[in-house]
Chimera marker file (.cmm) of the C-alpha trace (Angstrom):
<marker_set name="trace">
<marker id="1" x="0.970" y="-17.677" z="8.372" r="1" g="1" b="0" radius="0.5"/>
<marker id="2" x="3.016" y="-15.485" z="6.248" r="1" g="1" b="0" radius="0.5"/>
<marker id="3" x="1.834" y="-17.426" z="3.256" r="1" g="1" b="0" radius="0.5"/>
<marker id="4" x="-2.077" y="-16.005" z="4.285" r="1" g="1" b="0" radius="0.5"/>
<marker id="5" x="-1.210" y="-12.782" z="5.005" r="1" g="1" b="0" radius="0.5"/>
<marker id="6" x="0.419" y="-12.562" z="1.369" r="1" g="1" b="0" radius="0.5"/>
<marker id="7" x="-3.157" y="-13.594" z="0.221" r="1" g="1" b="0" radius="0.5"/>
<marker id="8" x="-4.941" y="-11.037" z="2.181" r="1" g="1" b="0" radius="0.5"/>
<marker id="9" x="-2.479" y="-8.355" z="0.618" r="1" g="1" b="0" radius="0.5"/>
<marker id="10" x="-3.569" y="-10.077" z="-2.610" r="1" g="1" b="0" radius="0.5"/>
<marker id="11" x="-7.137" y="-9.956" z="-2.268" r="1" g="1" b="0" radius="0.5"/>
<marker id="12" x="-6.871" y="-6.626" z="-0.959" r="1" g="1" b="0" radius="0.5"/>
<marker id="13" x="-4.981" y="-5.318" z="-4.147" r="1" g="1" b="0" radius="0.5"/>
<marker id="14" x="-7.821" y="-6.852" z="-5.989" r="1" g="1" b="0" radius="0.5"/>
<marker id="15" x="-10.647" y="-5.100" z="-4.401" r="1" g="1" b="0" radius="0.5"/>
<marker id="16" x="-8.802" y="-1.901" z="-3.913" r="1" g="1" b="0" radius="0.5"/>
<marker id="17" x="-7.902" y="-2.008" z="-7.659" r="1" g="1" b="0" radius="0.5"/>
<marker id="18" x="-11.762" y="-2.828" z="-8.499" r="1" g="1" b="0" radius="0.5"/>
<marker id="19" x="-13.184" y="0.300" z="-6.171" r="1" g="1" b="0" radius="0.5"/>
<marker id="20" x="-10.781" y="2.498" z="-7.981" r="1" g="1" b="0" radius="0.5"/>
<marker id="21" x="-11.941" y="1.516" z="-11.193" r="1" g="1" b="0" radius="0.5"/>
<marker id="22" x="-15.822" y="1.531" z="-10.784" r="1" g="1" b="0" radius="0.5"/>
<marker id="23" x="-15.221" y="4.840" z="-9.156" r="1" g="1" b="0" radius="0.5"/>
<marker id="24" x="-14.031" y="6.334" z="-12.404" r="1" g="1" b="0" radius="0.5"/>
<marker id="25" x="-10.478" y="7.258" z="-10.190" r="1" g="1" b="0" radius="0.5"/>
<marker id="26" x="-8.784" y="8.320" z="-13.478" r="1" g="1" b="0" radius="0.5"/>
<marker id="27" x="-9.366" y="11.894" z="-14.133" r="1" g="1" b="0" radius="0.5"/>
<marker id="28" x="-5.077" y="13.229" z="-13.973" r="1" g="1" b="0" radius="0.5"/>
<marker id="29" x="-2.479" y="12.024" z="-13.908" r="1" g="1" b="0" radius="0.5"/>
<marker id="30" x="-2.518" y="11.963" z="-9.761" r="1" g="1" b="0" radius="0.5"/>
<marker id="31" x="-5.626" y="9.609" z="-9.797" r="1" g="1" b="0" radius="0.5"/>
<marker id="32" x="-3.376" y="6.949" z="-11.872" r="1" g="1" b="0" radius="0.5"/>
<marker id="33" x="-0.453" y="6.911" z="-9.186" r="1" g="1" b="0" radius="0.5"/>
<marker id="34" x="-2.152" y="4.240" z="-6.764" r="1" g="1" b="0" radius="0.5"/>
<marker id="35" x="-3.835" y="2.527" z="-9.756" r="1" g="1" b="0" radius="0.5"/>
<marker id="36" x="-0.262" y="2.087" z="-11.054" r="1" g="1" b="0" radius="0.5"/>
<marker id="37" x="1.151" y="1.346" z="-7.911" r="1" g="1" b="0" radius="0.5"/>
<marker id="38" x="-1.740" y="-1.742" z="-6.829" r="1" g="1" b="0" radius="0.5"/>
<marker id="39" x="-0.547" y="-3.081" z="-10.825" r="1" g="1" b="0" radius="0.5"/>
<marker id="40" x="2.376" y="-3.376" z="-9.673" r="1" g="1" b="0" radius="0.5"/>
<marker id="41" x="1.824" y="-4.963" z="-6.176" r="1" g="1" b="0" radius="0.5"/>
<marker id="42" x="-0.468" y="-7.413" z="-7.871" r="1" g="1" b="0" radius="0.5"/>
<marker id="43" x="2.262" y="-8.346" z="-10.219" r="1" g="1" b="0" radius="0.5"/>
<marker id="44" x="5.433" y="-8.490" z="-7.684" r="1" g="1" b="0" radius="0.5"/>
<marker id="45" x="2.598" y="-10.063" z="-5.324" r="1" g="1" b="0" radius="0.5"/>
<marker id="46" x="2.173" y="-12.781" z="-7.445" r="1" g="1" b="0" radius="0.5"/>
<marker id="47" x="5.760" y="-13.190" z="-8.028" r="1" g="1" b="0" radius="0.5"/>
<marker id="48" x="6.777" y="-13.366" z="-4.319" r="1" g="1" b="0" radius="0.5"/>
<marker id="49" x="4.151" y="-16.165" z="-4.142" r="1" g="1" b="0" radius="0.5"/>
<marker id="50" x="4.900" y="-18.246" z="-6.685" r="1" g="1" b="0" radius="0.5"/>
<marker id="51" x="8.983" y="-17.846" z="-6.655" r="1" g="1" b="0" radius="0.5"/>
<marker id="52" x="10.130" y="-16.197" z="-3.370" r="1" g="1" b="0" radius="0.5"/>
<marker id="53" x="13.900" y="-15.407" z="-4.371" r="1" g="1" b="0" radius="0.5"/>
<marker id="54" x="15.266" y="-12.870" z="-3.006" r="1" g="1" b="0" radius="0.5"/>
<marker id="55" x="14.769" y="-10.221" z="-6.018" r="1" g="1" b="0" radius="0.5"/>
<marker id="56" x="11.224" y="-10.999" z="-5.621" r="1" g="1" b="0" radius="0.5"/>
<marker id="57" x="10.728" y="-10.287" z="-1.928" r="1" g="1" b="0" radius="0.5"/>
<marker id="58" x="13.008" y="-7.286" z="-2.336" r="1" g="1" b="0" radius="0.5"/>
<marker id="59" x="10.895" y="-5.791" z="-4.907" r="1" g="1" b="0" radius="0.5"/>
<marker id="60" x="7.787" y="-6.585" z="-3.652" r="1" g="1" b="0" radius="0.5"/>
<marker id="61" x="9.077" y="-5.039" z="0.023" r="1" g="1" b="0" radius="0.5"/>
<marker id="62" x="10.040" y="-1.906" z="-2.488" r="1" g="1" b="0" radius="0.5"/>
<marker id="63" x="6.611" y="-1.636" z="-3.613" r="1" g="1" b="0" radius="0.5"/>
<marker id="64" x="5.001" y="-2.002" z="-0.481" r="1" g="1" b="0" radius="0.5"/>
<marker id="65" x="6.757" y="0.822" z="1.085" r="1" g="1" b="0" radius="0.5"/>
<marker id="66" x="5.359" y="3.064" z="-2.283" r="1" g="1" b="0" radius="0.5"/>
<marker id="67" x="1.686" y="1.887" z="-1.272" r="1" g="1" b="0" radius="0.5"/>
<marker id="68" x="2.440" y="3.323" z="2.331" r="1" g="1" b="0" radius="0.5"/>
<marker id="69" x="3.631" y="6.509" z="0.559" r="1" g="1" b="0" radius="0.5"/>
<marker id="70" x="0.869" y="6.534" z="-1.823" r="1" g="1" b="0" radius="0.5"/>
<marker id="71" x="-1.413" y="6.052" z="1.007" r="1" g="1" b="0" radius="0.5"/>
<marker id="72" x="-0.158" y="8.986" z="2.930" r="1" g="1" b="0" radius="0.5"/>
<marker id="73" x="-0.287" y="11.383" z="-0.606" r="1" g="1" b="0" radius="0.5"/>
<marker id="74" x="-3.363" y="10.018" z="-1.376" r="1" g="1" b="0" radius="0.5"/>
<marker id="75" x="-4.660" y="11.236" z="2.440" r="1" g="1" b="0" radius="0.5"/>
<marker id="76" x="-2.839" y="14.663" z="1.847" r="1" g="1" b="0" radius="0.5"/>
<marker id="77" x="-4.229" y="15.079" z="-1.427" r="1" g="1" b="0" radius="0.5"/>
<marker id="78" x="-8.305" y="14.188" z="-0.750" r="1" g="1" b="0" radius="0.5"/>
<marker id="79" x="-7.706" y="16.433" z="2.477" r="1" g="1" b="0" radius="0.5"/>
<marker id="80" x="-7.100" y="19.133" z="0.711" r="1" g="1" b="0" radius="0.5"/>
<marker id="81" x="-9.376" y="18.775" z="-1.768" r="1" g="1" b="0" radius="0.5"/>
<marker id="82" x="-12.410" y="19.229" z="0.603" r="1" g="1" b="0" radius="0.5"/>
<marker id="83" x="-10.859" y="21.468" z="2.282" r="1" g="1" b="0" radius="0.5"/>
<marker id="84" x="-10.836" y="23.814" z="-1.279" r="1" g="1" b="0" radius="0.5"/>
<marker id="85" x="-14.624" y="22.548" z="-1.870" r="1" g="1" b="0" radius="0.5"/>
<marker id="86" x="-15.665" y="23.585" z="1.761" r="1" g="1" b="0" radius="0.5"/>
<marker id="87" x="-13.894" y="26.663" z="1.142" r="1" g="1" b="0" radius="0.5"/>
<marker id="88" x="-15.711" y="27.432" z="-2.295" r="1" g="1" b="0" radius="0.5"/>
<marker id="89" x="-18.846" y="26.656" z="-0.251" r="1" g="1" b="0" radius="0.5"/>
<marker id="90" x="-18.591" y="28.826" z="2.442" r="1" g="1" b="0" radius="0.5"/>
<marker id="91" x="-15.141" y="31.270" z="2.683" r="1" g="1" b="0" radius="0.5"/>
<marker id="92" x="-15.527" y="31.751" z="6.426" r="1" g="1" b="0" radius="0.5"/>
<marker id="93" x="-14.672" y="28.320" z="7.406" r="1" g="1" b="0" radius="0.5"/>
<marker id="94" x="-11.890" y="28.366" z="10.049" r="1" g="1" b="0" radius="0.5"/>
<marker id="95" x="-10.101" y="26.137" z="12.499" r="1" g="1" b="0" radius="0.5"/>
<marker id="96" x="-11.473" y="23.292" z="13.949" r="1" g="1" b="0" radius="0.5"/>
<marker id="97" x="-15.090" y="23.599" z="11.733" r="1" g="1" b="0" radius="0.5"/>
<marker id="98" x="-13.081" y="23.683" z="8.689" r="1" g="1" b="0" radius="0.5"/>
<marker id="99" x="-11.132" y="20.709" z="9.421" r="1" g="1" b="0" radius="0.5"/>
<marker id="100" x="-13.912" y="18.418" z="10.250" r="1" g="1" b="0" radius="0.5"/>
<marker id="101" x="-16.255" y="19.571" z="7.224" r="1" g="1" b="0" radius="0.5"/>
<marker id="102" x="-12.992" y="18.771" z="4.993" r="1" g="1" b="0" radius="0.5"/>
<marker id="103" x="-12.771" y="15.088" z="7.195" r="1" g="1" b="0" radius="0.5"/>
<marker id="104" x="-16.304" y="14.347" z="6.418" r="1" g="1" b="0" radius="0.5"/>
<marker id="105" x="-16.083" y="15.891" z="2.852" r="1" g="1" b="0" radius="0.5"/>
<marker id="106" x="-17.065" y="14.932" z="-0.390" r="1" g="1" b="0" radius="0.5"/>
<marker id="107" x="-14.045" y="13.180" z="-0.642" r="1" g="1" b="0" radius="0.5"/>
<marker id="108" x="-13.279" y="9.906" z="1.561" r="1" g="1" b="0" radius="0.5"/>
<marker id="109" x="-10.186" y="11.466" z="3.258" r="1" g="1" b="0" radius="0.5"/>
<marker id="110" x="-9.418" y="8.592" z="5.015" r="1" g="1" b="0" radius="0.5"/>
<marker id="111" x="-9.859" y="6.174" z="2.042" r="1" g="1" b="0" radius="0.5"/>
<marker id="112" x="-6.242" y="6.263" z="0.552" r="1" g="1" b="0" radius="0.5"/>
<marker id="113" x="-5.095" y="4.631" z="4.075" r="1" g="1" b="0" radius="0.5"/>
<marker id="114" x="-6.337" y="1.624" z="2.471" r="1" g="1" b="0" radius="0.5"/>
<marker id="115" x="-3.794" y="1.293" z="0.545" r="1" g="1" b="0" radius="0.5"/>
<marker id="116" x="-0.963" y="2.017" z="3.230" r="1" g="1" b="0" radius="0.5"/>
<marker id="117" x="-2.931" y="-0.661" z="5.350" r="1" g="1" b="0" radius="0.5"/>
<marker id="118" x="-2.113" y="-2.719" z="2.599" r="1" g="1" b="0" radius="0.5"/>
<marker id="119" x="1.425" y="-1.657" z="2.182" r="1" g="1" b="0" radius="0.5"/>
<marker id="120" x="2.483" y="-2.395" z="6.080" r="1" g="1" b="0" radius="0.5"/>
<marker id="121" x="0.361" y="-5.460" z="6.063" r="1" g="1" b="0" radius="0.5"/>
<marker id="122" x="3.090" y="-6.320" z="2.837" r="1" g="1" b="0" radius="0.5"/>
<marker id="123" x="6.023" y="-5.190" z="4.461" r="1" g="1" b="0" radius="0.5"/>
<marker id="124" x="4.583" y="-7.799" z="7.118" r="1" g="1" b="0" radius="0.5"/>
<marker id="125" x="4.662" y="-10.043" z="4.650" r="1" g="1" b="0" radius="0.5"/>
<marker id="126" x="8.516" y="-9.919" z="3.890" r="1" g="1" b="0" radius="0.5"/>
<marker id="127" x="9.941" y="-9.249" z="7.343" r="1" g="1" b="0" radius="0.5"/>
<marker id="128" x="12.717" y="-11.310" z="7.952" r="1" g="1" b="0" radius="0.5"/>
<marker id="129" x="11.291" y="-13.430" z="4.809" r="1" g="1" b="0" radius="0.5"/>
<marker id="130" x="12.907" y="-16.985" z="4.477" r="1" g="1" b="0" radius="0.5"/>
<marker id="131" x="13.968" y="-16.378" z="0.673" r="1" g="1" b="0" radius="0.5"/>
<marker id="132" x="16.373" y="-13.188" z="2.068" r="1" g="1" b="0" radius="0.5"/>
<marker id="133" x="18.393" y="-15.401" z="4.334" r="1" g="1" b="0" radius="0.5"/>
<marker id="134" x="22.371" y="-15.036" z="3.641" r="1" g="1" b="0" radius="0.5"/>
<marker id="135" x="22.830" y="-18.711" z="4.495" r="1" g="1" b="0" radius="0.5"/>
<marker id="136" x="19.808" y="-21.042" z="4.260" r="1" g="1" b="0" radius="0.5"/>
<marker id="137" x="19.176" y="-23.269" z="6.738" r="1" g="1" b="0" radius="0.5"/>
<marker id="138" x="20.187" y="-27.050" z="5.550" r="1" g="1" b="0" radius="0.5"/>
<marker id="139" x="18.553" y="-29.660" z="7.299" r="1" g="1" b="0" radius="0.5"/>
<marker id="140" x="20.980" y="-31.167" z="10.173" r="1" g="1" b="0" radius="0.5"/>
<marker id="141" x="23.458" y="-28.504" z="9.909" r="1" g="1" b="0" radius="0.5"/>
<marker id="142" x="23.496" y="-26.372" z="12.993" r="1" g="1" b="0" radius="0.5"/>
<marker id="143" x="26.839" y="-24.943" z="12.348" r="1" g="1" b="0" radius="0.5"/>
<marker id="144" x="27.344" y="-21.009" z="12.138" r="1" g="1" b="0" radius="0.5"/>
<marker id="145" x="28.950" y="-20.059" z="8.179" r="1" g="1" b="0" radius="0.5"/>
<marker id="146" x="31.945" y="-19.523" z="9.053" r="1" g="1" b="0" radius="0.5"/>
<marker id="147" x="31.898" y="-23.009" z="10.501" r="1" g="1" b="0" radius="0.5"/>
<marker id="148" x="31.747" y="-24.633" z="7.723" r="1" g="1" b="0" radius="0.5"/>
<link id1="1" id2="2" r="1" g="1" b="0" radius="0.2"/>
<link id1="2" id2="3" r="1" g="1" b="0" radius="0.2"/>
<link id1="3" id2="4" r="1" g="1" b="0" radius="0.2"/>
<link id1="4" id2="5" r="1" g="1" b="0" radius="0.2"/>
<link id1="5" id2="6" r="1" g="1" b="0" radius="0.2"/>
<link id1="6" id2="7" r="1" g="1" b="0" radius="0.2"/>
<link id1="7" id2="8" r="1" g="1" b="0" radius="0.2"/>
<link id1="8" id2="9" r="1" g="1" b="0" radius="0.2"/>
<link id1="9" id2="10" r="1" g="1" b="0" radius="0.2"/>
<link id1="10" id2="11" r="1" g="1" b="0" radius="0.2"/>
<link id1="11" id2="12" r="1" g="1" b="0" radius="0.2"/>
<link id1="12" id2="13" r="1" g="1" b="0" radius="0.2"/>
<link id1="13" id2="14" r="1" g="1" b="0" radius="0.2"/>
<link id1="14" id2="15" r="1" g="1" b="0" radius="0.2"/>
<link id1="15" id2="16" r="1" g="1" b="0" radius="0.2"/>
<link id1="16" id2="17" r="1" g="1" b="0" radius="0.2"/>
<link id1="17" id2="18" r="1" g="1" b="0" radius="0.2"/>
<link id1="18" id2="19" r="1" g="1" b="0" radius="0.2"/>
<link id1="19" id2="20" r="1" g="1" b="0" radius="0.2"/>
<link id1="20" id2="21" r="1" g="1" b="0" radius="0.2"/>
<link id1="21" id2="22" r="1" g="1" b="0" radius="0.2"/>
<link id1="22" id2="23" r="1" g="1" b="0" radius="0.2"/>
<link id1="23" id2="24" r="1" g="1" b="0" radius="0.2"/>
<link id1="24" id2="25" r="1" g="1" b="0" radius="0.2"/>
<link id1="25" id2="26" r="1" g="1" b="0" radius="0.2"/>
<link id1="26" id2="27" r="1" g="1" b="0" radius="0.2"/>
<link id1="27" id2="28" r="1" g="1" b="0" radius="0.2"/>
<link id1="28" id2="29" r="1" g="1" b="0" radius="0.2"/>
<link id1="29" id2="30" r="1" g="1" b="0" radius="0.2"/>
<link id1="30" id2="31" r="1" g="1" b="0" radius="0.2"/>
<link id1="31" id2="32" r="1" g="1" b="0" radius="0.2"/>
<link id1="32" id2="33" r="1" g="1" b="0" radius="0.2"/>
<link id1="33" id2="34" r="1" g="1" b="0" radius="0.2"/>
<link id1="34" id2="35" r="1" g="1" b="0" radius="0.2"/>
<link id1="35" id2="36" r="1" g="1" b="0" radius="0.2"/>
<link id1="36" id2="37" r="1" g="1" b="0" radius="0.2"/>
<link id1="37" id2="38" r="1" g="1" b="0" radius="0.2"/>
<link id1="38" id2="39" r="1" g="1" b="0" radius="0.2"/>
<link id1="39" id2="40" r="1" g="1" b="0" radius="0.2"/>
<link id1="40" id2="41" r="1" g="1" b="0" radius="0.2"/>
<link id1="41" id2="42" r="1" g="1" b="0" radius="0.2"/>
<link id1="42" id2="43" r="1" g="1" b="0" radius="0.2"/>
<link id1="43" id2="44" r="1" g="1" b="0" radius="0.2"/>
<link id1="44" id2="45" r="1" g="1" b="0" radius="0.2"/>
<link id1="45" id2="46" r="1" g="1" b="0" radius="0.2"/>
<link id1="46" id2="47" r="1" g="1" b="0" radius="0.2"/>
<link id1="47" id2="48" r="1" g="1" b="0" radius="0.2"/>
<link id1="48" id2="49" r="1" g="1" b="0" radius="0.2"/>
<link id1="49" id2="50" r="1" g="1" b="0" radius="0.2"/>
<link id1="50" id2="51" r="1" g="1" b="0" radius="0.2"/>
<link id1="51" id2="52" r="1" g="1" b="0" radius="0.2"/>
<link id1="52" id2="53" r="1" g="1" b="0" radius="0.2"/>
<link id1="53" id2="54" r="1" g="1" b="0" radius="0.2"/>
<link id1="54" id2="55" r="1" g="1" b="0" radius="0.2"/>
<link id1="55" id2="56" r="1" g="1" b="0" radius="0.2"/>
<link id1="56" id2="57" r="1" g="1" b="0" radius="0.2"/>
<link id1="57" id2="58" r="1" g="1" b="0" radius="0.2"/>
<link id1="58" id2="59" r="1" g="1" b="0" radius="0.2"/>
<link id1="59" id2="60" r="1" g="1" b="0" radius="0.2"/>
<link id1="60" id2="61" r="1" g="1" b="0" radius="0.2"/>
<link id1="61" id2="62" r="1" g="1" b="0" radius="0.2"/>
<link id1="62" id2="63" r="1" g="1" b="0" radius="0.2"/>
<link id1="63" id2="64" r="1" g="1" b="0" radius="0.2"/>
<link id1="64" id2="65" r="1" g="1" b="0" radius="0.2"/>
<link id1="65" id2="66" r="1" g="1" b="0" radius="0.2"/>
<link id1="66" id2="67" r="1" g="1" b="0" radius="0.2"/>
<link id1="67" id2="68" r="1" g="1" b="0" radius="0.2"/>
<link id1="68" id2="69" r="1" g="1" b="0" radius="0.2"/>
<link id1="69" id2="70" r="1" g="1" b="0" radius="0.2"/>
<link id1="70" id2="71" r="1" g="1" b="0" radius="0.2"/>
<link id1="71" id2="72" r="1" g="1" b="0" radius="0.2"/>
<link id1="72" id2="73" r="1" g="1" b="0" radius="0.2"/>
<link id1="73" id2="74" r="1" g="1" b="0" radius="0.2"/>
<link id1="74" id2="75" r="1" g="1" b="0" radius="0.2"/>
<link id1="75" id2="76" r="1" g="1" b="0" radius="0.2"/>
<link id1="76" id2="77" r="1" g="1" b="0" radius="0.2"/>
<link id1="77" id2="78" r="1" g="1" b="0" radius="0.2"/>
<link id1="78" id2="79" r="1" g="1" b="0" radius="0.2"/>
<link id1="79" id2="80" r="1" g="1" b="0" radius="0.2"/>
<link id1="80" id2="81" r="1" g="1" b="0" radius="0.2"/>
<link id1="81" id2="82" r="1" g="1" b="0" radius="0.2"/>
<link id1="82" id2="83" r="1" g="1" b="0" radius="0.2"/>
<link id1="83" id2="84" r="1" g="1" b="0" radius="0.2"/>
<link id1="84" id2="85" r="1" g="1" b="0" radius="0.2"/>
<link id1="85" id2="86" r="1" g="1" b="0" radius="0.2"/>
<link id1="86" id2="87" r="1" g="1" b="0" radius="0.2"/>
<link id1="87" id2="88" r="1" g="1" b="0" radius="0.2"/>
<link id1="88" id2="89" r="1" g="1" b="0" radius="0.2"/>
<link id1="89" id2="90" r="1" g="1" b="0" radius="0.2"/>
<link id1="90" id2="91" r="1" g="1" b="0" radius="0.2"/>
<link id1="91" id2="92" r="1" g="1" b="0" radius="0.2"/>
<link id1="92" id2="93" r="1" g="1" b="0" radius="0.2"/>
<link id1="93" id2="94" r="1" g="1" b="0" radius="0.2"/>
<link id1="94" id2="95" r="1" g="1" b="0" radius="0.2"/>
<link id1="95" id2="96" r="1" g="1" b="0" radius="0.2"/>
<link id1="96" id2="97" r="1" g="1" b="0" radius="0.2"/>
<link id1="97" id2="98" r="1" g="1" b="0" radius="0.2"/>
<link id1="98" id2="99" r="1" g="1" b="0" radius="0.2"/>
<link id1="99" id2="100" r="1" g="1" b="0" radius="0.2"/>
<link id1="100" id2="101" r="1" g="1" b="0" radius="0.2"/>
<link id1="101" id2="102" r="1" g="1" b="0" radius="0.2"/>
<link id1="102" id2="103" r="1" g="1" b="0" radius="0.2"/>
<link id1="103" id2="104" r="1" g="1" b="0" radius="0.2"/>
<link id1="104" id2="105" r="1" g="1" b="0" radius="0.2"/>
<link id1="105" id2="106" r="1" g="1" b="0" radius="0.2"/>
<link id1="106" id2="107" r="1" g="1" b="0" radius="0.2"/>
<link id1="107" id2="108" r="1" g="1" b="0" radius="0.2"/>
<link id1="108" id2="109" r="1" g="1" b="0" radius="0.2"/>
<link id1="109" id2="110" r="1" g="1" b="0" radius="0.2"/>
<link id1="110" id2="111" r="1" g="1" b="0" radius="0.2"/>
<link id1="111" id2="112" r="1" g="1" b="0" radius="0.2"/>
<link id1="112" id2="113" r="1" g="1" b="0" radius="0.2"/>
<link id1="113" id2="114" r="1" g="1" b="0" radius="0.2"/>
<link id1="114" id2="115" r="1" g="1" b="0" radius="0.2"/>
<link id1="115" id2="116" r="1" g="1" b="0" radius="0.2"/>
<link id1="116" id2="117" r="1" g="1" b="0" radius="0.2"/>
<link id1="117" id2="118" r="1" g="1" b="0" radius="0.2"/>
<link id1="118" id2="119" r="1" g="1" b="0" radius="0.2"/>
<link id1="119" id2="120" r="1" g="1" b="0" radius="0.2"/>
<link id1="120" id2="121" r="1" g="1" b="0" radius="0.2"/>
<link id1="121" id2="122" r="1" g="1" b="0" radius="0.2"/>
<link id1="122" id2="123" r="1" g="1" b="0" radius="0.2"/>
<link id1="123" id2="124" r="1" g="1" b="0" radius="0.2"/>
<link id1="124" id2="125" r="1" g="1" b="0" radius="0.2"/>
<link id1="125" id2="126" r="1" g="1" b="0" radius="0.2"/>
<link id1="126" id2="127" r="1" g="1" b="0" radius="0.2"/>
<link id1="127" id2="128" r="1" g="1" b="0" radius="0.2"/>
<link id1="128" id2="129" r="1" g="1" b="0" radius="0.2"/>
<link id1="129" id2="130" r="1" g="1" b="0" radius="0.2"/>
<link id1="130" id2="131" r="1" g="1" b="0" radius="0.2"/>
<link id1="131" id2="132" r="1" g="1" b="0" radius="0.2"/>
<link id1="132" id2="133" r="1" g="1" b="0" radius="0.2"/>
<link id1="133" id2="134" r="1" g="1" b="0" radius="0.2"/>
<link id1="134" id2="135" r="1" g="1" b="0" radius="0.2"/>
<link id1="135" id2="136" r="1" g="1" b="0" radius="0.2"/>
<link id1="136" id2="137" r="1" g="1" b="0" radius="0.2"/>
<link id1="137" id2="138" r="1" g="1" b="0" radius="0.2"/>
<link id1="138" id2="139" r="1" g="1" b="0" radius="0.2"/>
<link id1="139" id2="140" r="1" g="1" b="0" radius="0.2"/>
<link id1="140" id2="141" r="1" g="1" b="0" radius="0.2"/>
<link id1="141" id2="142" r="1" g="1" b="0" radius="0.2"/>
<link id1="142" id2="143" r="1" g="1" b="0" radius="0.2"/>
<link id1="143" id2="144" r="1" g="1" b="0" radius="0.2"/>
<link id1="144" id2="145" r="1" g="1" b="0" radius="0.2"/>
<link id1="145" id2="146" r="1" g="1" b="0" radius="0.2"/>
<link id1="146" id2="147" r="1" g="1" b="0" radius="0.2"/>
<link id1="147" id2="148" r="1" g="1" b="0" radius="0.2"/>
</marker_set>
């Protein structure tokens, strides 16, 4: 099981990493940060896969925790940029009209979540992952540590 869920953070990476791109998500230096971050999942990703020690599942838990931070900027950020563009349209926008012109915006404002989705479904991923044991587990030995 935790071997597919790895591969659905994988393929997610992928396809998040190819909407980003085709969408042309590369105008400042803000736009790079989850672009950057997904290289870097993709590469500790593959890492964890193919040599789970436990500097790989460290560092790929690391990086998933920056996708769910990412995810949450990236929310704050498109937020408030339709909230400026609804604003620009029409300055008398208040409360409750405001906020669900800036929710249905220009901007996806939910869209960034992706990549948190993808960052909890990694720290899934490495909960209590085998490769982080203290003491692995030898076959026939039941003993506690300091038992042996």
């Amino acid at each position: 099981m935790r071997r597919l869920v790895l591969l659905l953070v994988l393929l997610g990476i992928v396809g998040l990493a190819l909407e980003l791109v085709f969408l042309e998500h590369t105008e400042d230096f803000l736009q790079w940060i989850p672009l950057a971050a997904l290289a870097a999942g993709l590469a500790s990703g593959a890492v964890a896969a193919l040599r789970p020690s436990p500097l790989a599942v460290r560092v790929f838990r690391t990086i998933m925790g920056l996708f769910v931070a990412a995810g949450l900027l990236g929310l704050y950020l498109h937020y408030l940029s339709n909230v400026e563009f609804e604003l620009e349209s029409d300055p008398a926008l208040r409360g409750v009209d405001l906020v669900w012109r800036s929710l249905t915006g220009a901007t996806p404002a939910l869209a960034p979540g992706a990549l948190a989705q993808l960052g909890l479904l990694g720290l899934l991923y490495a909960y209590r992952h085998p490769a982080l044991r203290r003491f692995p587990a030898t076959s026939g030995d039941t003993s506690l540590p300091e038992e042996r």
